[in-house]
C-alpha positions in Angstrom: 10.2 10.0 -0.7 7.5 9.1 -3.5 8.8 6.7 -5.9 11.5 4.9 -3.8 9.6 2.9 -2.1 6.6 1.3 -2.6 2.9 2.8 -2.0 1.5 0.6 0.9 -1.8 0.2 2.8 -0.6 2.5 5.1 -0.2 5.3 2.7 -3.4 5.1 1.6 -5.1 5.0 4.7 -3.2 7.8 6.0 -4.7 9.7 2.5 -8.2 8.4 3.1 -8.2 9.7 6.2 -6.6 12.7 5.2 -9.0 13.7 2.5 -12.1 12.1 3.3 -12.1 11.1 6.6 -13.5 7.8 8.3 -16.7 6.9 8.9 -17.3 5.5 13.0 -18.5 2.5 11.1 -15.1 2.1 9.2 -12.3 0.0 10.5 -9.5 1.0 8.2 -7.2 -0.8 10.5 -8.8 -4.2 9.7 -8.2 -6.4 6.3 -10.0 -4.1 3.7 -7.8 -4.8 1.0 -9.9 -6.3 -1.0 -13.1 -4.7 0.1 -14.9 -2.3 -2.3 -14.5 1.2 -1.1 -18.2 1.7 -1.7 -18.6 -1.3 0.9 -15.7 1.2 3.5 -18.4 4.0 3.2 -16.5 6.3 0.7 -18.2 7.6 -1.9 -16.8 8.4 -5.5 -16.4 12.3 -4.5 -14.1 11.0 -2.2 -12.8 9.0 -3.9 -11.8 11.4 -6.1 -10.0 13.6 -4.1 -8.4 10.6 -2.2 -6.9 10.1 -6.2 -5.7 13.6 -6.5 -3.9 13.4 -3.4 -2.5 10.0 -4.6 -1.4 12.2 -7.6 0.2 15.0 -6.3 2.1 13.4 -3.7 3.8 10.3 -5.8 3.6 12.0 -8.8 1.3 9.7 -10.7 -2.0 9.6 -12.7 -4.9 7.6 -11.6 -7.6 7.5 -14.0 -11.3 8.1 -12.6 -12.1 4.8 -14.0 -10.2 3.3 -11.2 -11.8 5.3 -8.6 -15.4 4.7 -9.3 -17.5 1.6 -9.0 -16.1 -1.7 -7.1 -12.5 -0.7 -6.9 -10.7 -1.9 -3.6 -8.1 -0.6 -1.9 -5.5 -3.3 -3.7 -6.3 -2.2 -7.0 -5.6 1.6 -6.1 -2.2 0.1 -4.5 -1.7 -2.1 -7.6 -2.1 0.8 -10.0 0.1 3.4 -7.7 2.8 0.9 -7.4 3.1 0.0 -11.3 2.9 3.5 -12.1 5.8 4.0 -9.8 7.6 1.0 -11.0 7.4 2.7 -14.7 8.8 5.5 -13.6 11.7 4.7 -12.1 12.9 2.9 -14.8 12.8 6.0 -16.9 
């Protein structure tokens, strides 16, 4: 259930996948954490939409900011999981 537990790797590849897909040149299995998206093959349309379906399924808002230009995959976990944190101290 969004917001009591933590948003992992795994959830975010699962919505990558989901919403934009994979490139065959795309591990997602392998240590992308800190690798620029741009670098995974995803562009900031998909990023995008991998941000809106961060948003409606744990319930929090990531700017575009984050989603554009060298963001990694730690950064959108980062963000998710302080948001969540926030929130379920409220």
């Amino acid at each position: 259930m969004p917001g009591s537990t933590p948003f992992t790797l795994d959830d975010l590849r699962r919505i990558l996948r989901d919403g934009a897909g994979t490139s065959e040149n795309v591990n997602l299995a392998g240590d992308i954490l800190d690798t620029a998206f741009a670098d995974l093959g995803y562009d900031s349309l998909a990023l995008l939409e991998t941000g809106s379906r961060i948003a409606r399924e744990f319930a929090v808002g990531l700017g575009d900011e984050l989603l554009v230009g060298d963001t990694s995959p730690r950064e959108v976990i980062d963000a998710v999981n302080t948001q969540l944190a926030a929130g379920s101290r409220t």
